[in-house]
C-alpha positions in Angstrom: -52.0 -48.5 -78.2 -53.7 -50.6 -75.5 -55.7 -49.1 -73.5 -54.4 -49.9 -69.2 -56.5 -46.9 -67.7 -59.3 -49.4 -66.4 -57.0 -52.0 -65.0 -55.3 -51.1 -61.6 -52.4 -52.9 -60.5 -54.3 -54.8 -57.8 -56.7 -56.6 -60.6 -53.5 -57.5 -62.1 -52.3 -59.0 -58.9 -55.1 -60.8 -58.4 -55.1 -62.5 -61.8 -51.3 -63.4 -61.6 -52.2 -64.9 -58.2 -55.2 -66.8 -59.9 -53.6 -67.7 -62.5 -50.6 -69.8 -60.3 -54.1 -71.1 -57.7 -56.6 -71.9 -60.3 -58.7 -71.7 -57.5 -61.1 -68.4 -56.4 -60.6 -70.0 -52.9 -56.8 -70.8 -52.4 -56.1 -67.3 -54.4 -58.5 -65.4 -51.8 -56.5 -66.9 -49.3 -53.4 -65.6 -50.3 -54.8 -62.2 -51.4 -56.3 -61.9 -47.9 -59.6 -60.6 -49.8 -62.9 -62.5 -49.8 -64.0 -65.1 -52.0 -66.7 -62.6 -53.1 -64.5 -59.8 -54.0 -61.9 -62.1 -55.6 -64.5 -63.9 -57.4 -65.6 -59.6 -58.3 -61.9 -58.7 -59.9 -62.2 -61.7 -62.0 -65.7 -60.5 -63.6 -63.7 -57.4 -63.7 -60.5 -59.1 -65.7 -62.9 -60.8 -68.0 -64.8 -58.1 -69.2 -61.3 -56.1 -69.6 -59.5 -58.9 -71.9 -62.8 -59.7 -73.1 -61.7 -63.6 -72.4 -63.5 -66.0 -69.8 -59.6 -66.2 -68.4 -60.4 -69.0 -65.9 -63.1 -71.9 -67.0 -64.2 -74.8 -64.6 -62.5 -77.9 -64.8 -62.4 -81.4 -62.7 -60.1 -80.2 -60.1 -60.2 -76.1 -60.0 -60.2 -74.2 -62.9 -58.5 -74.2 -66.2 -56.8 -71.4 -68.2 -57.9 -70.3 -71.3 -55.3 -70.2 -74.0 -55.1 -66.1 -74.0 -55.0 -66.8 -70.0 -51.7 -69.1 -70.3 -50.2 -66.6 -72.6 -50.3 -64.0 -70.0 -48.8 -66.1 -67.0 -45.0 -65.3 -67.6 -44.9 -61.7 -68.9 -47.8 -60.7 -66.3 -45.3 -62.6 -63.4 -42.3 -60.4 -64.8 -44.3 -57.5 -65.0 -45.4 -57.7 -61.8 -41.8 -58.5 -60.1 -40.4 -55.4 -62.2 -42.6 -53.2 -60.8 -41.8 -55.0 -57.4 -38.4 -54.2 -57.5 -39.1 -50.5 -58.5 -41.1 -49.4 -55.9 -39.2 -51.2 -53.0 -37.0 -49.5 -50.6 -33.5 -48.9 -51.6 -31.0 -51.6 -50.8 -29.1 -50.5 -48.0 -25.8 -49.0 -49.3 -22.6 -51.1 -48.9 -19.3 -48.9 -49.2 -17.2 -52.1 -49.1 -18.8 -52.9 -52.8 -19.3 -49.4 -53.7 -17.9 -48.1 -57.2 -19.0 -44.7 -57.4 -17.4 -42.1 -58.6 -17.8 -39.3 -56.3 -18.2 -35.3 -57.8 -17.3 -32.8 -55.3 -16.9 -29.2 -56.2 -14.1 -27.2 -53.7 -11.8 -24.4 -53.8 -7.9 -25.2 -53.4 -8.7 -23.7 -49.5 -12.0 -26.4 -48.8 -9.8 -28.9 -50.6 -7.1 -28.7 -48.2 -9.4 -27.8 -44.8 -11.9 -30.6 -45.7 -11.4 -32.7 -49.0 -8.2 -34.8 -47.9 -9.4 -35.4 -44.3 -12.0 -37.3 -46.0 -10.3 -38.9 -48.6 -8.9 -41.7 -46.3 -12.0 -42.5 -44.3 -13.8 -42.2 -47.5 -10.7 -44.5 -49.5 -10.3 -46.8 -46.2 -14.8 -47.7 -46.4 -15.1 -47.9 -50.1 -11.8 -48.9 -52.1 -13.1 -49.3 -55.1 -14.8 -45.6 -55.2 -13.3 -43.2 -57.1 -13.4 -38.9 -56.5 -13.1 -36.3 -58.5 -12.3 -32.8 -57.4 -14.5 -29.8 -59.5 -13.2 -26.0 -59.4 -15.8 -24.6 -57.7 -17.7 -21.9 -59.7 -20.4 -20.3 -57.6 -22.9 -18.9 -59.9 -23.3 -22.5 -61.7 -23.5 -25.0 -58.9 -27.2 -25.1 -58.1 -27.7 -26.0 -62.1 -24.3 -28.5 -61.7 -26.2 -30.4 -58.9 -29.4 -30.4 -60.5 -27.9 -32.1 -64.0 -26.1 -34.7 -61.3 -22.7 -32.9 -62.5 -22.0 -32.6 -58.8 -23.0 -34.6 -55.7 -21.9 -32.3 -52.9 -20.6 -28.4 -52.8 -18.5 -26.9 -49.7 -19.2 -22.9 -50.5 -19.0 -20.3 -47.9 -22.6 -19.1 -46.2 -22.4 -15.8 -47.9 -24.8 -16.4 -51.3 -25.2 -20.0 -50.9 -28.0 -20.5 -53.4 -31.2 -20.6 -51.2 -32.7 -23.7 -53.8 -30.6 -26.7 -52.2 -29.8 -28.4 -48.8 -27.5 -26.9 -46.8 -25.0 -28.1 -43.8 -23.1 -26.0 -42.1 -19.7 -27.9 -41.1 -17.9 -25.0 -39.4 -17.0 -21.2 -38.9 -13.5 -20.2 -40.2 -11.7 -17.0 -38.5 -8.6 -15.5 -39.8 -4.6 -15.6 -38.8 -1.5 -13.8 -39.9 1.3 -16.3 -41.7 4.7 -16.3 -42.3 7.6 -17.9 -42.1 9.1 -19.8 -39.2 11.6 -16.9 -38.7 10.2 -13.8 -40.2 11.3 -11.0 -37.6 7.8 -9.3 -37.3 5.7 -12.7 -36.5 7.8 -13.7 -33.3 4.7 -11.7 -31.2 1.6 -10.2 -32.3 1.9 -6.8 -33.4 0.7 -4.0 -32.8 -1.7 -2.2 -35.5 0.9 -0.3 -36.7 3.3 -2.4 -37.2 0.8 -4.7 -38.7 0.0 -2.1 -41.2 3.9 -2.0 -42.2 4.1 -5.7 -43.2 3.8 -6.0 -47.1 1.1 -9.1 -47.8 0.2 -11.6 -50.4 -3.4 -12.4 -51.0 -5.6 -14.7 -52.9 -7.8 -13.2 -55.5 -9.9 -16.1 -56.7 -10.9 -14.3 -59.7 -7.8 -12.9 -60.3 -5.6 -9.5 -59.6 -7.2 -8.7 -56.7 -5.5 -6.7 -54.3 -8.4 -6.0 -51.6 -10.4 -8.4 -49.2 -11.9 -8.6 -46.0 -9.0 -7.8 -43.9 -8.5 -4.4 -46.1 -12.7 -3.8 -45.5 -11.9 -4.1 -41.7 -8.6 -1.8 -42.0 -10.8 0.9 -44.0 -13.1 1.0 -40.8 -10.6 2.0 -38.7 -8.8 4.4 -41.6 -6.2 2.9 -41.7 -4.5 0.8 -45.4 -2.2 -2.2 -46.0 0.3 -2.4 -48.4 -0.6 -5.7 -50.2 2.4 -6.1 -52.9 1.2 -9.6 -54.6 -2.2 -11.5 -55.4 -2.4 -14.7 -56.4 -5.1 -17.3 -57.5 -4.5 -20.2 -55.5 -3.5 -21.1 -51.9 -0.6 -23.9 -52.5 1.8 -21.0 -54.2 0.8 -18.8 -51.3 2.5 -20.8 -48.9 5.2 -21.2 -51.0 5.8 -17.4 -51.4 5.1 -17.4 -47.7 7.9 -19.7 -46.5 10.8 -18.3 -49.3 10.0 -14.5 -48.9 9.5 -12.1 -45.8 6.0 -11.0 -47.6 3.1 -12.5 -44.7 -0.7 -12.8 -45.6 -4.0 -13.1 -43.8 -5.5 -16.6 -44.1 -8.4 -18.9 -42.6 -6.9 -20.8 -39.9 -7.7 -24.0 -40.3 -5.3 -23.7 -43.9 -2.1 -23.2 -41.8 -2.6 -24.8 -38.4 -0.9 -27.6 -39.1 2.2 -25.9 -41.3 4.8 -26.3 -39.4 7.1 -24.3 -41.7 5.2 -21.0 -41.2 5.1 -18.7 -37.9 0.9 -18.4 -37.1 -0.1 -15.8 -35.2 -3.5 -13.9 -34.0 -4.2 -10.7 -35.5 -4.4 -6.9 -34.3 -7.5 -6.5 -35.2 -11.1 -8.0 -35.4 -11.8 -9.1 -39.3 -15.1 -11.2 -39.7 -14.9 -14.7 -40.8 -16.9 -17.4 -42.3 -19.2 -20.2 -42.5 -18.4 -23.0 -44.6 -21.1 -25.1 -45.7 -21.8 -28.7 -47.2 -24.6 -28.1 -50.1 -26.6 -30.9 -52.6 -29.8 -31.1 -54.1 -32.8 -32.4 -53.4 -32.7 -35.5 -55.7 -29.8 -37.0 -53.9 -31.3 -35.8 -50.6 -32.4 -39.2 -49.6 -29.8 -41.1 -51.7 -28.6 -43.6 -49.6 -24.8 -43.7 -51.6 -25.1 -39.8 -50.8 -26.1 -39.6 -47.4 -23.4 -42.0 -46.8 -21.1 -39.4 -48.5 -22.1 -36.5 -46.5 -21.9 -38.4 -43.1 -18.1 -39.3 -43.9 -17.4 -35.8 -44.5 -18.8 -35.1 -41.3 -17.3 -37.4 -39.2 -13.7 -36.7 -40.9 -14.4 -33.0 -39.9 -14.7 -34.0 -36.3 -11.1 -36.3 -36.4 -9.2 -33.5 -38.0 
């Protein structure tokens, strides 16, 4: 194994600079370094090849055969290491084929996922996306393997390890359909507690939430007669049926087949936030990501 641990990259430099000048002069010139300390580096080189390198000759200096043998590989060397350490080429969606890796629930798929798929679709055509299930206790290890780029997760045990955006603070409504008898006002408490719901249990067979927490504060109880896993069959169930359920708001706003109304009592929201790791933190494909979710957020 040959041993590099003497030679910096800046004697290198220098002798791929004199090698293309054969001159100590012309190649201080260009190093902005003094003949002296040029002149320095090569005593340096030689002793480290254990080759004279550069020898006079009638006009400049000549190469020694090991010397010549070096030119090209040290020159492609040196512009690979060029390229790796220079700044990132400024990312250009129009040419862009990533393949984006976004982990949502059916709710954050809906609220933020497709307002961003057409900005996102409109800037980078040939991108693709794929949409993960999100699975809580495994996303900080997802985005660390580069399984995932971003994560929308609620604020309550966002892992504390990765960047963190908030995007927005979700309240609660009651849903139903267009002419369910009950929705045409708000109602009262009682009358709320009456209603028979439908809820989403993400992990299944749930039949308590947050607005049954809030209820218990008060002593009072809801009748909550199915639970189901996702939000899409909700709505269905929703619109065919006189059940009614509490949702996030910004799931039903625009359904205009459902009756959306405030409810009769205070039940605390949420915070939904945009999460990735560090190693894409200064991506520039990623931050460009992250701003188009963003700025679809703000249009919808």
């Amino acid at each position: 194994m040959v041993n590099i641990d003497s030679l910096d990259l800046n004697l290198l430099q220098t002798l791929n600079v004199l090698l293309s000048e054969l001159n100590v002069t012309r190649a201080a010139q260009r190093l902005h370094l003094s003949q002296p300390s040029v002149s320095a580096q090569l005593a340096r080189l030689r002793r480290h090849f254990d080759d004279p390198l550069l020898l006079p000759g009638p006009r400049g200096m000549l190469p020694t055969a090991r010397a010549a043998a070096l030119r090209e590989p040290l020159r492609l060397a040196l512009e690979a290491v060029e390229r790796a350490v220079a700044p990132p080429d400024a990312f250009n969606p129009a040419n862009a084929d990533n393949t984006w890796r976004i982990a949502a629930t059916d709710y954050t798929s809906s609220a933020l996922v497709l307002p961003a798929l057409n900005l996102i679709r409109a800037a980078a055509p040939q991108s693709r996306m794929a949409i993960l299930a999100l699975n809580p206790p495994l996303v900080a290890q997802q985005l660390e393997k580069g399984e995932l780029d971003v994560v929308f997760h609620t604020g309550d045990n966002a892992p504390p390890t990765l960047h963190q955006r908030k995007l927005f603070s979700e309240r609660y409504v009651l849903a139903g359909r267009c002419d369910h008898p009950q929705l045409q006002r708000l109602p009262t408490l009682d009358q709320f507690c009456q209603l028979e719901f439908v809820m989403v249990s993400p992990d299944g067979g749930g039949f308590s939430a947050a607005t049954d927490n809030a209820l218990a504060k008060l002593g009072r109880s809801r009748r909550v007669v199915l639970s189901v896993p996702h939000f899409l069959f909700m709505q269905e169930t929703l619109a065919s049926s006189d059940l009614v359920a509490v949702l996030p708001e910004r799931l039903v706003r625009h359904a205009s087949h459902l009756a959306v109304i405030d409810l009769p009592l205070e039940v605390p929201g949420f915070d939904i936030l945009l999460l990735w790791h560090e190693r894409l933190h200064r991506d520039p494909a990623q931050q460009w990501l992250r701003q188009q979710i963003v700025a679809a957020l703000s249009r919808s």
